[in-house]
C-alpha positions as CSV (number, residue, x, y, z in Angstrom):
1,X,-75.6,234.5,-168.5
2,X,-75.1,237.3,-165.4
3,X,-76.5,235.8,-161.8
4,X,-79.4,237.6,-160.9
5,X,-79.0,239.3,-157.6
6,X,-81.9,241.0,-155.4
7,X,-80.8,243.8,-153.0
8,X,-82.5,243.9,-149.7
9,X,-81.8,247.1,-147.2
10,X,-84.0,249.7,-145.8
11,X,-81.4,252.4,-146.7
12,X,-81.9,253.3,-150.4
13,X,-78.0,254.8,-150.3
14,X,-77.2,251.3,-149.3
15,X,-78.9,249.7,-152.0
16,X,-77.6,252.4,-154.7
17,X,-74.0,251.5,-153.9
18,X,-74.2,247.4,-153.8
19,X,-76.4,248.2,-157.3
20,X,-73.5,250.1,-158.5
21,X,-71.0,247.6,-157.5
22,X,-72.8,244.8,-158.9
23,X,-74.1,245.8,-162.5
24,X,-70.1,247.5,-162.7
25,X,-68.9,243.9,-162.4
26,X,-71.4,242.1,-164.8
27,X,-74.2,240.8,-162.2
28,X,-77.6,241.6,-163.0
29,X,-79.6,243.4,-160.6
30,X,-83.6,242.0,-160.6
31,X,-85.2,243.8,-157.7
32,X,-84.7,245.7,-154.7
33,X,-86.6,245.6,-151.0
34,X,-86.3,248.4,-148.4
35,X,-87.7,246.0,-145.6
36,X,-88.5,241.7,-145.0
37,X,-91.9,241.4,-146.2
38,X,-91.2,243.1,-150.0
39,X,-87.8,240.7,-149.6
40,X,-90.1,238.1,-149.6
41,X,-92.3,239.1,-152.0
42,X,-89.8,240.0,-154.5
43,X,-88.0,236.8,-154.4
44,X,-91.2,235.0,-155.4
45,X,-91.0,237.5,-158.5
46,X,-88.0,237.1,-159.1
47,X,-86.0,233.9,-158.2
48,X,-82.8,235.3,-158.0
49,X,-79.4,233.9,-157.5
50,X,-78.9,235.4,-154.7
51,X,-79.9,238.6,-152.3
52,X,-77.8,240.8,-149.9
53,X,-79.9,241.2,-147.4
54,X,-79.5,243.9,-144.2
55,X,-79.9,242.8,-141.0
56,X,-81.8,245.8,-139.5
57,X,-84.8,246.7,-141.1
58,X,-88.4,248.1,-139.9
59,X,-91.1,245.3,-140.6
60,X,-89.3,242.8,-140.9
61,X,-86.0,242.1,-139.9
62,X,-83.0,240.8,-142.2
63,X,-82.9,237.3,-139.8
64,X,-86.9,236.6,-140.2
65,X,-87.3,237.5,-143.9
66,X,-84.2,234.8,-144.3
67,X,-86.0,232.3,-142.5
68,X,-88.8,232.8,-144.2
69,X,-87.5,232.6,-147.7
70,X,-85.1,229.4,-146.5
71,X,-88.9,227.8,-145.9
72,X,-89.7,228.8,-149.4
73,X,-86.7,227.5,-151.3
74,X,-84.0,225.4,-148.5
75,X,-81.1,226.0,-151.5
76,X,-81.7,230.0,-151.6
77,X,-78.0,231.9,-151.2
78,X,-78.2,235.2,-148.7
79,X,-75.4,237.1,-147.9
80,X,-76.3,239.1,-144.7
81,X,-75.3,242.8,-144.6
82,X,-74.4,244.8,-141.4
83,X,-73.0,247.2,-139.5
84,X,-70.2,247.1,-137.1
85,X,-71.6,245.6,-133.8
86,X,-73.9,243.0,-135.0
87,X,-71.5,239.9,-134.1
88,X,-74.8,238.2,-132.2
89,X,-77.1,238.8,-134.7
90,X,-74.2,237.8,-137.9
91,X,-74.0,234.4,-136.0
92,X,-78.0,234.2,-135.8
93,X,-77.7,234.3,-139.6
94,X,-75.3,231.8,-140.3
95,X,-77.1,229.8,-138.3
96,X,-80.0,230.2,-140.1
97,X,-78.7,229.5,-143.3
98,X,-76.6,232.6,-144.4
99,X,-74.2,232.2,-146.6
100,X,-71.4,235.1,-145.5
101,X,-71.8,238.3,-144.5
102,X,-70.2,241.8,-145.2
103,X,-69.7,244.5,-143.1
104,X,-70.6,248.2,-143.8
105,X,-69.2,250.5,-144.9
106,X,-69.0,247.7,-148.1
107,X,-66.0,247.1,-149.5
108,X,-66.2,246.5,-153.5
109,X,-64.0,243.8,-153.3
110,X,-65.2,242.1,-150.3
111,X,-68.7,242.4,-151.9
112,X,-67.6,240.3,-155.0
113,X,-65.4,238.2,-152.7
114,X,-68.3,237.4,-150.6
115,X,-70.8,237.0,-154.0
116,X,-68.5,234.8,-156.4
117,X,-67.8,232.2,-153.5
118,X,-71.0,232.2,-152.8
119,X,-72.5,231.5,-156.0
120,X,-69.5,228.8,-156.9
């Protein structure tokens, strides 16, 4: 059975090209979220496997809504996404529970690296 996966990033060009990587490679794709708060309401929805999740987003940022869904389920698997610059706020997320991060402009094979380790 493919993992489900929910894609969280305020940039719908973002969320297009992880999509495309994904379902390319057999993962199934169960929601997307353009900021935290649908994040959060979409993994209630959807209980997926795991969600790439962007660090900077209006609303709610990346490190909050990952907080906020680690209070929901402690086990949940989130790969941060960001852009080059974000050291502070990558080690903010691992320290709140992220499993790995990726850096953008993705690379499609550090994408599936970073999503097949992850889910074991």
């Amino acid at each position: 059975m493919a993992h489900k996966i929910l894609i969280v990033d305020d940039a719908a060009f973002m969320r297009m090209m992880i999509k495309d990587i994904l379902t390319k490679n057999g993962y199934e794709v169960v929601g997307e979220a353009a900021d935290g708060v649908q994040a959060i309401e979409k993994y209630k929805e959807t209980s997926p496997d795991l969600i790439t999740m962007d660090i900077t987003m209006p609303e709610m940022d990346g490190i909050t809504a990952l907080k906020e869904i680690k209070k929901i389920n402690p086990t949940a698997k989130i790969i941060m996404c960001s852009a080059m610059g974000q050291q502070a706020m990558v080690i903010d997320a691992i320290q709140a529970g992220a499993k790995d991060f990726i850096v953008k402009p993705f690379q499609a094979d550090r994408v599936l690296e970073a999503i097949s380790k992850t889910l074991g």
